[in-house]
C-alpha positions in Angstrom: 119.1 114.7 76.9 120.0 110.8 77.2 119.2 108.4 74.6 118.2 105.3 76.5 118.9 101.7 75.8 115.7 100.2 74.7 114.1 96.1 74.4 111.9 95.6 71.9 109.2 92.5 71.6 106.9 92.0 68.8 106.3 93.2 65.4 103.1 95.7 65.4 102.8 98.4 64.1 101.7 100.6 66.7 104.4 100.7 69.7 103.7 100.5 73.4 106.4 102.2 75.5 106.8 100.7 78.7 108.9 103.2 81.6 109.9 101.3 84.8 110.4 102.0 88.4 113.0 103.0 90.8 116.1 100.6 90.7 114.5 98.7 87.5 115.6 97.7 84.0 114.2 96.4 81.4 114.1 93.1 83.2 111.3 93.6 85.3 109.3 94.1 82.4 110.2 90.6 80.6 107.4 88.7 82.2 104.8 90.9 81.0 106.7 91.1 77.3 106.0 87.5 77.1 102.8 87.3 78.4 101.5 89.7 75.4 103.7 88.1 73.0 102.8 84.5 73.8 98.9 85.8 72.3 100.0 85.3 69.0 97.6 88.7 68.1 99.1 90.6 65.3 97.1 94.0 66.3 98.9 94.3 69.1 101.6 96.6 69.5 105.2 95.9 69.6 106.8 96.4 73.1 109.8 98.9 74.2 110.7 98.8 77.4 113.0 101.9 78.1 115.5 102.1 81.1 116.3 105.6 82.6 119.1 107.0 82.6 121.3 105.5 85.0 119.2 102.5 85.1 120.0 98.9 83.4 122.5 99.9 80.5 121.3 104.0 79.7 124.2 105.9 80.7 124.2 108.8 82.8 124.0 112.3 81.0 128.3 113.3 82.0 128.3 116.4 84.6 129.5 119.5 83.0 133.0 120.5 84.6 132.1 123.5 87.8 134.1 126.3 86.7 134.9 130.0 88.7 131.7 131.3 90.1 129.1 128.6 89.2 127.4 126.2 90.9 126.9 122.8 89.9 124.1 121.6 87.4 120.8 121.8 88.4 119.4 118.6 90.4 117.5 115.9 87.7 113.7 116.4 87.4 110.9 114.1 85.4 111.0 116.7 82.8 114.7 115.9 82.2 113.4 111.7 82.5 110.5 113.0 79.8 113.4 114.4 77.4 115.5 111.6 77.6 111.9 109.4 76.3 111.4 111.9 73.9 114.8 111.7 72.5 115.0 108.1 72.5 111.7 107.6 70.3 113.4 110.6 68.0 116.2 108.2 67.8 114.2 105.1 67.4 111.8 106.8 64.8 108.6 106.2 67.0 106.5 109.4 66.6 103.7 108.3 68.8 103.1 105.2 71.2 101.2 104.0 73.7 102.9 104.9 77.1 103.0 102.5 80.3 104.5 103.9 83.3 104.7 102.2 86.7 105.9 103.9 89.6 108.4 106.2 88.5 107.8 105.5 85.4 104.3 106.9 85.9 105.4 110.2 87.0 107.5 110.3 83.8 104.2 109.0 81.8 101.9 111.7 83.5 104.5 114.8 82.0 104.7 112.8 78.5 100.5 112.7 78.5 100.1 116.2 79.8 102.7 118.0 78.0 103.4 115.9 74.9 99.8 114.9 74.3 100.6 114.3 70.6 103.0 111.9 71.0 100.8 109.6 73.0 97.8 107.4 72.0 96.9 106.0 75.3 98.1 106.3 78.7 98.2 103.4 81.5 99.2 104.8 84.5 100.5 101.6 86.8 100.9 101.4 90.7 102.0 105.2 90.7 100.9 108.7 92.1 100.9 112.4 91.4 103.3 112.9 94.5 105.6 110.5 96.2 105.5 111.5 99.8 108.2 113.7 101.2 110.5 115.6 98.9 113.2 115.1 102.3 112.8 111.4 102.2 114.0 111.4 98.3 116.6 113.7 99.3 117.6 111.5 102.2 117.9 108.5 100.3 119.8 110.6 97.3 122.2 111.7 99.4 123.1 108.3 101.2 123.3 106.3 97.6 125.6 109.3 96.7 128.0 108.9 99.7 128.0 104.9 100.0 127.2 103.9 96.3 126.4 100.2 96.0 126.3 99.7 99.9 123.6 101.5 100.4 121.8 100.2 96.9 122.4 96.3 98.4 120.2 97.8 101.6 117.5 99.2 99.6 117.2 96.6 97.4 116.6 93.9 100.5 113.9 95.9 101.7 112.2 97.3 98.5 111.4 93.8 97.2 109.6 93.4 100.3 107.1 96.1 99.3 107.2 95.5 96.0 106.4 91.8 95.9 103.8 90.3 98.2 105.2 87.7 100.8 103.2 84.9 99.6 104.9 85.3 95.9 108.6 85.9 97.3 108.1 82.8 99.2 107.1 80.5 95.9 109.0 82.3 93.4 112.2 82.8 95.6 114.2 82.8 92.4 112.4 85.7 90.4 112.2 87.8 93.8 116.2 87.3 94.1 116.7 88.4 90.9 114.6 91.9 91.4 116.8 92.7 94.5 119.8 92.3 92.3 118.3 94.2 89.4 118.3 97.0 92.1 120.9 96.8 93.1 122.9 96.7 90.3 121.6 100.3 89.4 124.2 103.1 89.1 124.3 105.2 92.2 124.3 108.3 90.1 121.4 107.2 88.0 119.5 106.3 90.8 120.4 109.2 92.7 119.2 111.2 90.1 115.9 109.7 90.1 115.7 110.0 93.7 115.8 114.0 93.1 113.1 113.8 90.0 111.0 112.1 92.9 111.7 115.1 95.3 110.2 117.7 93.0 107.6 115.9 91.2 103.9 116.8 92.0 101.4 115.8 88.9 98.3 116.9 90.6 98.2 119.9 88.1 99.0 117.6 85.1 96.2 115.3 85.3 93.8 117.6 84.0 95.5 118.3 80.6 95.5 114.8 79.7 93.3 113.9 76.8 94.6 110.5 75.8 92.3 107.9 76.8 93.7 106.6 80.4 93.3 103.3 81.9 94.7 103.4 85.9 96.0 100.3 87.0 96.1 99.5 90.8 98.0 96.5 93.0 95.5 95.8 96.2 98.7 95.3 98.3 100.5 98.0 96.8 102.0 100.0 100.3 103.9 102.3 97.8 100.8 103.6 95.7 97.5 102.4 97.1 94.6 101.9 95.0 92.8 104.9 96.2 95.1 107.0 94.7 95.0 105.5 91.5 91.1 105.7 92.0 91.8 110.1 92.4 93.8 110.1 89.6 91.9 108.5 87.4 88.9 110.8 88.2 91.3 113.8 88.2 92.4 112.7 84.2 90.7 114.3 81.8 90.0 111.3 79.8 89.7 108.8 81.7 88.5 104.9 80.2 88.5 103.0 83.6 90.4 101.8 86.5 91.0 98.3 87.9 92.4 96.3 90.3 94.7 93.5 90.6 95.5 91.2 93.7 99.5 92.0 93.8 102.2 94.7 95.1 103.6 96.8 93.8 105.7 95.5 91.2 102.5 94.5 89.5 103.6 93.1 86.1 106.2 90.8 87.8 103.8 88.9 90.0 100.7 89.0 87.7 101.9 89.3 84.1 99.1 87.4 83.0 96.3 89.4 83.9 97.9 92.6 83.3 98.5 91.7 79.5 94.8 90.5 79.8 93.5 94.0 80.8 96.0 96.2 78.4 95.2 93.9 75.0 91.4 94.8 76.0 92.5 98.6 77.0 94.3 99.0 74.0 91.5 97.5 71.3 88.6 99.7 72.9 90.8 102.8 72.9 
């Protein structure tokens, strides 16, 4: 497993860990980091935002050599992202926290919730799903970021921001949309590519069930990536569920509403 590189905002005592998506680092969630800290409110917990492996400045676990008669390693899967969290927190002597996940990042959440239920106080599942589409389409995409490295991340970067942020706030906030296209594509090909083939495999829909920690599901109304309504399934599919709302945005929702998502987690997290 991978100890990842970690940002930490506030002083509380309880810890919110916050897992990004696809292509992200800690970055994208700097907005929302200063949004909650800007409250002043001592009870709230102290923000890490964790980048997986491969992603922002983790590093990417090092290939074992192939050797006579064996194949090579086993493709990456969100139980290998969920050991690299665990190990992190080990590291960073967090025994329990409150997990955000967006995206990717919720995938990774959902395993943590469902098969690491004691290390999680509350779950918010952002802008994410149970499955993402077509394990082929992951597959695709590994494979081309694997053969042209940071060609083929400059390509996906141009048009992932354009799902990911809503055309009315790339056209105001020109500057912070730029800078998510480079965040992406800045990624490392391998790290991405490994996340590409966690993607591929991943199917929660038998994980939602065993969660007990109280859930809040958090939705974009633009999101093209991971609509509403299936944040709406999932949060009647959790076994504890607390509510689900709503928020005018794509899908990178605490970049273009930080605001109103600190809003909704400082009450999620005092009624929990």
């Amino acid at each position: 497993m991978t100890m990842l590189h970690s940002r930490t905002t506030g002083s509380g005592h309880r810890v919110a860990v916050l897992l990004g998506a696809l292509g992200s680092s800690a970055d994208m969630w700097a907005p929302l980091q200063d949004a909650l800290s800007g409250t002043g409110d001592a009870d709230l917990p102290r923000l890490t935002a964790l980048e997986l492996r491969g992603h922002g400045a983790s590093p990417v676990p090092p290939v074992p050599p192939r050797s006579a008669g064996h194949r090579d390693s086993s493709p990456t899967t969100v139980s290998d992202l969920a050991g690299d969290v665990l190990t992190t927190l080990d590291g960073l002597g967090i025994d329990h926290a409150d997990i955000v996940g967006l995206s990717i990042g919720g995938a990774v959440a959902q395993y943590l919730a469902a098969r690491h239920s004691d290390r999680v106080t509350t779950l918010t599942l952002m802008c994410t799903a149970p499955v993402f589409g077509e394990p082929s389409d992951w597959t695709t995409r590994a494979t081309a970021v694997r053969a042209r490295g940071t060609d083929t991340l400059r390509e996906l970067a141009e048009t992932t921001v354009q799902r990911w942020l809503t055309g009315e706030f790339r056209r105001t906030r020109p500057g912070t949309a730029l800078s998510v296209e480079e965040m992406i594509s800045r990624t490392t090909p391998s790290g991405y590519a490994a996340c590409c083939d966690a993607l591929s495999t991943f199917d929660g829909r038998d994980l939602l069930g065993d969660i007990t920690a109280p859930t809040l599901t958090l939705a974009a109304t633009w999101d093209r990536t991971c609509p509403p309504s299936v944040l709406e399934q999932m949060n009647a599919a959790v076994g504890n569920p607390v509510r689900h709302v709503e928020l005018p945005a794509a899908h990178l929702l605490p970049v273009e509403l930080p605001g109103q998502v600190a809003d909704v987690l400082r009450d999620f997290w005092a009624g929990a």
